[in-house]
N, C-alpha and C positions, 0 to 999 in steps of 0.2 A: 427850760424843760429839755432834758433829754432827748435826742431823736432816737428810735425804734427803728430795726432793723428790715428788711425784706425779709427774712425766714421767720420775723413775728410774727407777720401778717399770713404765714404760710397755711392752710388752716391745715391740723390734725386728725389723721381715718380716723382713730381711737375715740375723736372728741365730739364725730356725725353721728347725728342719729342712726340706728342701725334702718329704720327703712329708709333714709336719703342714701347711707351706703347701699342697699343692697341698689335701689333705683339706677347710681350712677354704673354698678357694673352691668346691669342687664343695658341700660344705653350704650354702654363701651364696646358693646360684643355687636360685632357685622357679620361674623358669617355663619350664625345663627338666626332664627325668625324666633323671637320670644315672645309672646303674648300670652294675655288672660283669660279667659270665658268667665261669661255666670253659669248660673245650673241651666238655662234654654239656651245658651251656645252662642250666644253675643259676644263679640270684642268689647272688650273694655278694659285692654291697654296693647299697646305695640310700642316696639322698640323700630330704630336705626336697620338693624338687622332683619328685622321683618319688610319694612319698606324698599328696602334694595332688595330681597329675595323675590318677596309678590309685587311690588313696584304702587304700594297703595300707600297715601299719606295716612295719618294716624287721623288727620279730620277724615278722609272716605271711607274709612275701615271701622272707625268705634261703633259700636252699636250694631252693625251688622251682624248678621246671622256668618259664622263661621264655613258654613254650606258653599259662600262663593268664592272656597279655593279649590274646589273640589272638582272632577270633570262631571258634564250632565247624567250619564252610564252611572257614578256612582249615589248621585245624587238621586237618580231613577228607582236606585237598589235601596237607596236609605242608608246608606253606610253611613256618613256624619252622624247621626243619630246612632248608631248601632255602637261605635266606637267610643261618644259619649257615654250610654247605660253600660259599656265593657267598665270603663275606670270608672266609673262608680260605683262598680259592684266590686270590681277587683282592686279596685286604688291604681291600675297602672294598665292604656294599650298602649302597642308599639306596634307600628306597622312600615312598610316600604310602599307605595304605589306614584301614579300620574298626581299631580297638583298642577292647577291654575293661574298664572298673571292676569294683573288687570286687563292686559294687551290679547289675553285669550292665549297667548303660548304657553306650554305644558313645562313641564320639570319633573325628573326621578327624583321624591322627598323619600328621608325617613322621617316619621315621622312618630314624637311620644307624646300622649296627653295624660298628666295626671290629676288625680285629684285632690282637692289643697281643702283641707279642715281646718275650724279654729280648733280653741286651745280645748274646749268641750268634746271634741269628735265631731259638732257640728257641719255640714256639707256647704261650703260656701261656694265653688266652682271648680275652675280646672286650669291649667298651666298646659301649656303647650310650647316646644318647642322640636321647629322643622328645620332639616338642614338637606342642604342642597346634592343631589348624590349623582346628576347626570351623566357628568363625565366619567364617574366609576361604573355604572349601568352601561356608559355606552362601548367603554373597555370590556368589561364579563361578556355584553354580546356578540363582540366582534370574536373575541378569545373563543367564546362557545360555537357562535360560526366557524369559527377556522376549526376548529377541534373538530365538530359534527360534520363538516364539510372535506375531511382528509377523506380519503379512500384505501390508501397504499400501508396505511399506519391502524392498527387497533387500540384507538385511546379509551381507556375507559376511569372509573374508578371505584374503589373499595372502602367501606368501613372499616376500622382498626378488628373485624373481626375477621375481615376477607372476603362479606357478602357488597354484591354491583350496586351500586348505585348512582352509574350513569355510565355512556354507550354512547358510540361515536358510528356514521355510518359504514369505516372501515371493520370495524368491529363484525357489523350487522354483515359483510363481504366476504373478510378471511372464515369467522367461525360459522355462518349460517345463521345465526338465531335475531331473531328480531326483539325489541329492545325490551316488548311487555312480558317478554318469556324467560329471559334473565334478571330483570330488574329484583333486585332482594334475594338470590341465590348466590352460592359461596361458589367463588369463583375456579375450585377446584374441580368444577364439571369440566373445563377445558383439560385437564392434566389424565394421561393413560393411566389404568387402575394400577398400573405398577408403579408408577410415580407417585400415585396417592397414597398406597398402601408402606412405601418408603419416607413418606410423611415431607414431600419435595414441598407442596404450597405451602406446608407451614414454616420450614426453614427457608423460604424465600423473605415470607413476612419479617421472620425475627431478624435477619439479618437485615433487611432494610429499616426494621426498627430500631434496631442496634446502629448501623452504621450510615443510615440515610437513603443509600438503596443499593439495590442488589440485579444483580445484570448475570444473567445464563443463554444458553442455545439448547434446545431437545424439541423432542414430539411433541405435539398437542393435538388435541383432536376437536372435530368440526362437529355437529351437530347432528350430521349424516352418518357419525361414525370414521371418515376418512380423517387419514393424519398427515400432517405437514409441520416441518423442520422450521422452527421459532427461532429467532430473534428476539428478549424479550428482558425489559428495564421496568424495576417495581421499586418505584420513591416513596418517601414514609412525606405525611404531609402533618406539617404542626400549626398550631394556634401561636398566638403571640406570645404566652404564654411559657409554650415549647411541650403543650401536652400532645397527645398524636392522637387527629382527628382521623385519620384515615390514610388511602394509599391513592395512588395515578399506577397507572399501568401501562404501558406502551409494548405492545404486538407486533411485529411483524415477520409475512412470511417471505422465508429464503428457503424456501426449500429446492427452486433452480439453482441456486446458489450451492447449495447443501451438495447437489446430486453433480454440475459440474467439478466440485471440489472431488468428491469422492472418485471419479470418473478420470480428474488428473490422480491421483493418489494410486488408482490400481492402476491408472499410465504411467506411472512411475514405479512401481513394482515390476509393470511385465519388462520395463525398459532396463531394470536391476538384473532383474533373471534374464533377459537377451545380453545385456551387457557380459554376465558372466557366463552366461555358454558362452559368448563368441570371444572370449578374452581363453576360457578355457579349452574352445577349438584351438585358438592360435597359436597357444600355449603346446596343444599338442601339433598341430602344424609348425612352429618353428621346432620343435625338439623332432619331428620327424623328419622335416627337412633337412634340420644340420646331421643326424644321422643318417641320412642317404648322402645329402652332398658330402659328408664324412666318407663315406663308404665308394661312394664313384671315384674319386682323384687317385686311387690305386687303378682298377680298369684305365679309367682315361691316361692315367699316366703310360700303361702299357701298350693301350693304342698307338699314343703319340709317339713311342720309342720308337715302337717298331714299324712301325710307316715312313720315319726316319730313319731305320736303317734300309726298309725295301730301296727307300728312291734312293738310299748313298750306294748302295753295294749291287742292285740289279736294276741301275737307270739304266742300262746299255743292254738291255734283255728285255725292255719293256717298249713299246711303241708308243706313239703321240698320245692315244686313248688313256692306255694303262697308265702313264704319267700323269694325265689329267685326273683320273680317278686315285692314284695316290695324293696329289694336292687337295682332292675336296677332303678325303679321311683325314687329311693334317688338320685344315684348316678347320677343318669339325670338330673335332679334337680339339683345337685350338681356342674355338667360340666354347664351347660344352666345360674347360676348363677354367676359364673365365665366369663363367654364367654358375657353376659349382662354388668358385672362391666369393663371388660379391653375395651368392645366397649367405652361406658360412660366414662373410660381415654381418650381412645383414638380422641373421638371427643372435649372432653374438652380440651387438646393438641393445638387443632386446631380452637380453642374459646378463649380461655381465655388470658387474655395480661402476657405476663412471663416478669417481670424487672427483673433484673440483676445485681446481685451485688455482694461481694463477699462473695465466701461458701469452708469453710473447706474440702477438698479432705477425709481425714481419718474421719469424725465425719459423711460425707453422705455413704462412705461405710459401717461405724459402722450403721445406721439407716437403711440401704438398707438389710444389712444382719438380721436386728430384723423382717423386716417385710416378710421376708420368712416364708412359713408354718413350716417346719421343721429347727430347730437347727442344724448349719453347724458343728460344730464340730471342729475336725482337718481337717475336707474334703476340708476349706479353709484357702489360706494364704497371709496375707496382707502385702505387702512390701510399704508404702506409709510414705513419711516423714513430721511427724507432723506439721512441718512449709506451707506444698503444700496447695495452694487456687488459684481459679479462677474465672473468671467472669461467674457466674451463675444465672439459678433461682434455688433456692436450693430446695425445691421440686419436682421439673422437675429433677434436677439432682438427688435424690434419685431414684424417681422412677424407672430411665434409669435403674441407676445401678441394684435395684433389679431386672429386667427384666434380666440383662444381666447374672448376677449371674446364675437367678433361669436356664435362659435358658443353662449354662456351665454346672451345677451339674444335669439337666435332660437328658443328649445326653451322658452319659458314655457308657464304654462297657459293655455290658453283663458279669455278674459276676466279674464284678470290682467294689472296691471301687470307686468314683469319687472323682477326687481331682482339686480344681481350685484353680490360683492365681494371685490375683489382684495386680499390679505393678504400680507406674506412672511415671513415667519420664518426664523432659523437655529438648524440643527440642532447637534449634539455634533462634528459630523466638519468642520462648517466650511463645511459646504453650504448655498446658501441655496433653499428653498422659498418661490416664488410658486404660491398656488394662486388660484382664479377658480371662485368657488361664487355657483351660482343657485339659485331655488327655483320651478324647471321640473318638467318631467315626467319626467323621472330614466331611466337606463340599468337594463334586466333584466342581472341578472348575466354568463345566457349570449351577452349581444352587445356586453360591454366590452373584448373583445377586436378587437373585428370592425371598429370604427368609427375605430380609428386606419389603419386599407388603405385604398386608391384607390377615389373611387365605391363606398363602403360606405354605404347609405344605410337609414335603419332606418321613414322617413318616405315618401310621399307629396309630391312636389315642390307640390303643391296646396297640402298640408298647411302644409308646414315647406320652404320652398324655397331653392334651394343648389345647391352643384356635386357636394358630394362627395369634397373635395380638400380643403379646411381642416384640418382633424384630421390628414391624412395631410401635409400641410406643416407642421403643429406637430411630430409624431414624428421626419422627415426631418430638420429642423433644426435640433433638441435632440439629436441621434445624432452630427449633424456637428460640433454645438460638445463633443462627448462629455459632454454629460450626461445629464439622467434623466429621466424623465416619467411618466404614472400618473392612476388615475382612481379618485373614490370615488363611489358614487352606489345607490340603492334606488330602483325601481320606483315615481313620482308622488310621490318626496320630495326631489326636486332630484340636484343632481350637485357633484361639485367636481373639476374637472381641474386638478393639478400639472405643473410641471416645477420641477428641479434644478438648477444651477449652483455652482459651484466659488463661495465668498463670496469678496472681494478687499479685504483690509484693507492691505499695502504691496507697493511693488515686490520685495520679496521672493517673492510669490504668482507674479509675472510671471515671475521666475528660478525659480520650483520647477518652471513650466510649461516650463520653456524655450520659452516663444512658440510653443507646440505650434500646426503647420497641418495642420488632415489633409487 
């Protein structure tokens, strides 16, 4: 005889009775409670699933009245019973509430009982089955406490037509209204009549209809009537589905928010309008400066002539006094002539277009150093390597320099030789650093600031004599070829005044500039 396979023996769903199949899948299912009722609410079947839910064997449960899963409160009210005559009159209740273990601990069920006819329409009893919802109950509570518990945020929410249907205490805070006075009104009472009457809450909906949500800022108004500057996100909320059950809404007021913004805005207006008066004083102050100091160097120069000729031709008709008082008319002359020509830079600085291109480091110092009154000597030492060039205007860049020079070799100490020396260095960014360090009588911290402005003098013309205008042509000049400038210096330990400039290694430096002219 043949031996017969294991998959012969295997038995076939197709080949079970149809109630042993339905039996094994209601035993196969655990995280449902399936059982039966008669028509007086007796157990008379449970599953696997029922016993791990309520934790009752199927011997302690058959025959029982259905009533002891129920808490005492509902048992008091008669609900079990109420629930039954529902699906029997309607063929179907569905409920959510409190259910009981054997152990007396509670459980969020939902819970369906329907009712099961034979094949006559006759009433045989009822099917039930509970499934376990605690942990989704105790999620929606916490969620609803944190929502109902915000303050600072207006959560609320909308049916797909716009009217509330639920209220957060922040809500109850920014707009005023307490939750029985809104609930089921259209949430367009918050929006000014001119937002309404422009139809703004209904294009808020469609667009979060359309695109999931919709986020603006404007007025809204309180319940009082006062208004406050919103913050405010309105999400479209869908079913699983994806049909659209309603909206969320999120509030909040910025309206300090709103009013510092606005507050910087006209502070940047009035600072626009002060900027261009005081650019368009300057404007007229340098054009009026360079035409006086245009207009004095004739006078001054006639001074100076002829006070040169008094002392040449009648020093020997004049006594000790009158000599001296021809030397101060020179010498006045002299300063006054001076203090006319560094104005006249100083406003051409701020006139004239400086292009930029590239200028040898060593050959504008060697220039800057001829154009000193006096011969430096050894008093200066130049560390600069022949190869160093930047993006300059190479006159602008002489001049700096001799300002910066002249001003290192005039601030020595008393009864010292002066010595300064010019270095350049480049930096990591491609920039190159010339500075110009002496070992003078050095800058106090709080007036390093002060001596790059016009006629900032921190000396005694007696002392340390000058115009006052050097420093402030080095800063002018360096701004205009757009770079950098700066100062290091301690109190009787000398100084070192920088400037910055772009290093110039090819004409590719010239093409990243594009020939910048400011």
């Amino acid at each position: 005889m043949a031996s017969r396979t294991t998959a012969e023996f295997r038995p076939n769903l197709s080949q079970l009775p149809s109630e042993k199949l339905f039996r094994y899948l209601i035993d196969s299912v655990w995280d449902y409670a399936i059982f039966l009722l008669d028509l007086e609410g007796h157990v008379s079947s449970w599953n696997p699933g029922a016993q791990r839910l309520k934790q009752y064997t199927s011997a302690e449960v058959i025959g029982k009245d259905f009533s002891i899963f129920y808490t005492a409160a509902d048992r008091d009210r008669g609900k079990p019973a109420i629930e039954l005559a529902v699906a029997a009159k309607t063929g179907k209740f569905e409920d959510e509430g409190w259910r009981v273990r054997k152990d007396g601990s509670r459980f969020w069920a939902n819970v369906i009982i329907t009712r099961i006819n034979d094949e006559h329409g006759s009433h045989l009893g009822f099917g039930k089955i509970t499934r376990d919802l605690t942990e989704r109950r105790h999620a929606e509570q916490l969620y609803r406490l944190l929502v109902e518990s915000v303050e600072d945020y207006a959560i609320y929410s909308l049916d797909p037509t716009g009217n509330i249907t639920s209220w957060n205490i922040g809500v109850e805070r920014i707009k005023g209204y307490k939750a029985d006075e809104v609930i089921g009104k259209h949430f367009s009472i918050f929006y000014t009549p001119q937002d309404v009457s422009a139809g703004v809450p209904q294009r808020a909906m469609g667009t979060a209809a359309r695109e999931g949500h919709y986020e603006s800022e404007g007025w809204r108004v309180r319940k009082d009537g006062s208004k406050f500057w919103s913050s405010v996100v309105l999400s479209a909320i869908h079913d699983e589905e994806g049909n659209l059950v309603g909206f969320s809404k999120v509030t909040r007021d910025i309206t300090d928010r709103k009013q510092l913004i606005d507050q910087l805005n006209q502070h940047a207006r009035d600072l626009e309008i002060e900027v261009a008066e005081r650019e368009r004083a300057n404007t007229e102050l340098e054009a009026f400066s360079y035409s006086v100091s245009h207009d004095l160097r004739a006078p001054l120069r006639a001074i100076g002539g002829f006070s040169e000729a008094l002392k040449e031709d009648y020093i020997q008709k004049l006594d000790q006094i009158g000599i001296g008082y021809v030397n101060e008319i020179i010498a006045a002359s002299t300063r006054m002539n001076k203090l006319v020509e560094d104005l006249l830079d100083y406003s051409r600085l701020g006139r004239a277009e400086l292009p930029r291109g590239p200028a040898e480091v060593l050959e504008a110092v060697n220039k800057a150093l001829q154009q000193l009154d006096e011969p430096c000597g050894k008093r200066t030492t130049v560390e600069i390597a022949p190869s160093d060039s930047v993006l300059a205007h190479e006159a602008t860049l002489v001049q700096v320099i001799s300002n910066l020079v002249s001003n290192a070799l005039k601030f020595h100490a008393r009864n010292a030789e002066p010595k300064v020396t010019i270095r350049s260095t480049i930096g990591p960014d491609k920039w190159l650093r010339l500075s110009v360090r002496d070992e003078g009588i050095g800058i106090a911290k709080h007036h390093q600031e002060r001596i790059f402005q016009v006629f900032e003098r921190l000396h005694d013309r007696e002392a340390y004599p000058g115009t006052g205008i050097g420093l402030a042509i080095v800063k002018r000049g360096i701004e205009r070829m757009g770079g950098r400038y700066g100062l290091e210096s301690e109190l009787n330990e000398g100084s070192i005044f920088w400037i910055e400039l772009p290093f110039y290694e090819s004409k590719n430096d010239l093409e990243r500039e594009d020939n910048f002219i400011d």
